[in-house]
C-alpha positions as CSV (number, residue, x, y, z in Angstrom):
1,X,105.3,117.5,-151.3
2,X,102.1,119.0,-149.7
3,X,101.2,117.6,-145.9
4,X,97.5,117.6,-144.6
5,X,96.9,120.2,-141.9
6,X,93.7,120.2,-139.9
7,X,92.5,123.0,-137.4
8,X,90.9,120.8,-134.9
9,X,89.2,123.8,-133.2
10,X,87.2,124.6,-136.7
11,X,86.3,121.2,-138.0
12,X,83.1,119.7,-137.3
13,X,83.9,116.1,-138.6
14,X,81.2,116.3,-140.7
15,X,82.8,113.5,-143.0
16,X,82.5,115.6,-146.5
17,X,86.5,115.3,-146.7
18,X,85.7,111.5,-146.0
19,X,83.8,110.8,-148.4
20,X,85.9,112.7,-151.0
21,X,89.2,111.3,-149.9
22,X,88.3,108.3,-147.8
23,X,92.3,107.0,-148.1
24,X,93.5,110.3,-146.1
25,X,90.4,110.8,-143.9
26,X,88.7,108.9,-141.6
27,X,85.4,110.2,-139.4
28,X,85.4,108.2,-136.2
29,X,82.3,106.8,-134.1
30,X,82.9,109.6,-131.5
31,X,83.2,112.3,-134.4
32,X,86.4,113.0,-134.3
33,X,88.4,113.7,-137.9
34,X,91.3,110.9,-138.1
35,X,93.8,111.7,-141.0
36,X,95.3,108.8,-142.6
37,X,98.2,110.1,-144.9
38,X,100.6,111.2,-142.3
39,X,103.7,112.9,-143.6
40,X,103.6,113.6,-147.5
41,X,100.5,113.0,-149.7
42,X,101.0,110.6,-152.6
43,X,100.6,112.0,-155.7
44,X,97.8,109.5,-156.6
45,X,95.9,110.7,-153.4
46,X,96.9,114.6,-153.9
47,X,93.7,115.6,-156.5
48,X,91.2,113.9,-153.9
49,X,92.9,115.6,-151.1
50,X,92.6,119.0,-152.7
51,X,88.9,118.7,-153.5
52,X,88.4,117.7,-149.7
53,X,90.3,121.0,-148.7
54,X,88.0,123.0,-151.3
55,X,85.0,121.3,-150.1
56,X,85.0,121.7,-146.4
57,X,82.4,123.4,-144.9
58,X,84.0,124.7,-142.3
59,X,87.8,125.5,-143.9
60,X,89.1,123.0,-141.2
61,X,91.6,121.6,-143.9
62,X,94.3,122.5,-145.5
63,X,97.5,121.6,-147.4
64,X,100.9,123.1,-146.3
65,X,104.6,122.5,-147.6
């Protein structure tokens, strides 16, 4: 099962992933990226999580084995 990886140094928290996958991310107050699913992404959240890693801007996410 695919985990959630983020490069820190590329995202911008700019909440797309968020509001695609609000379950495995979470945009704080002080714009930092928070990411909910820790370990293994349930397979009812993996479809949501992979249109998060398509659609961020920056290529901050991704999902690794």
């Amino acid at each position: 099962m695919p985990k959630i990886v983020v490069d820190y140094d590329l995202c911008e928290a700019n909440a797309v992933c968020m509001d695609v996958a609000p379950d495995a991310f979470r945009v704080e107050d002080d714009d930092t990226l928070t990411v909910l699913i820790q370990g293994d992404v349930p397979a009812d959240q993996r479809a949501k999580v992979e249109d998060a890693v398509r659609l961020c801007p920056r290529q901050a996410i991704r999902l690794e084995d």
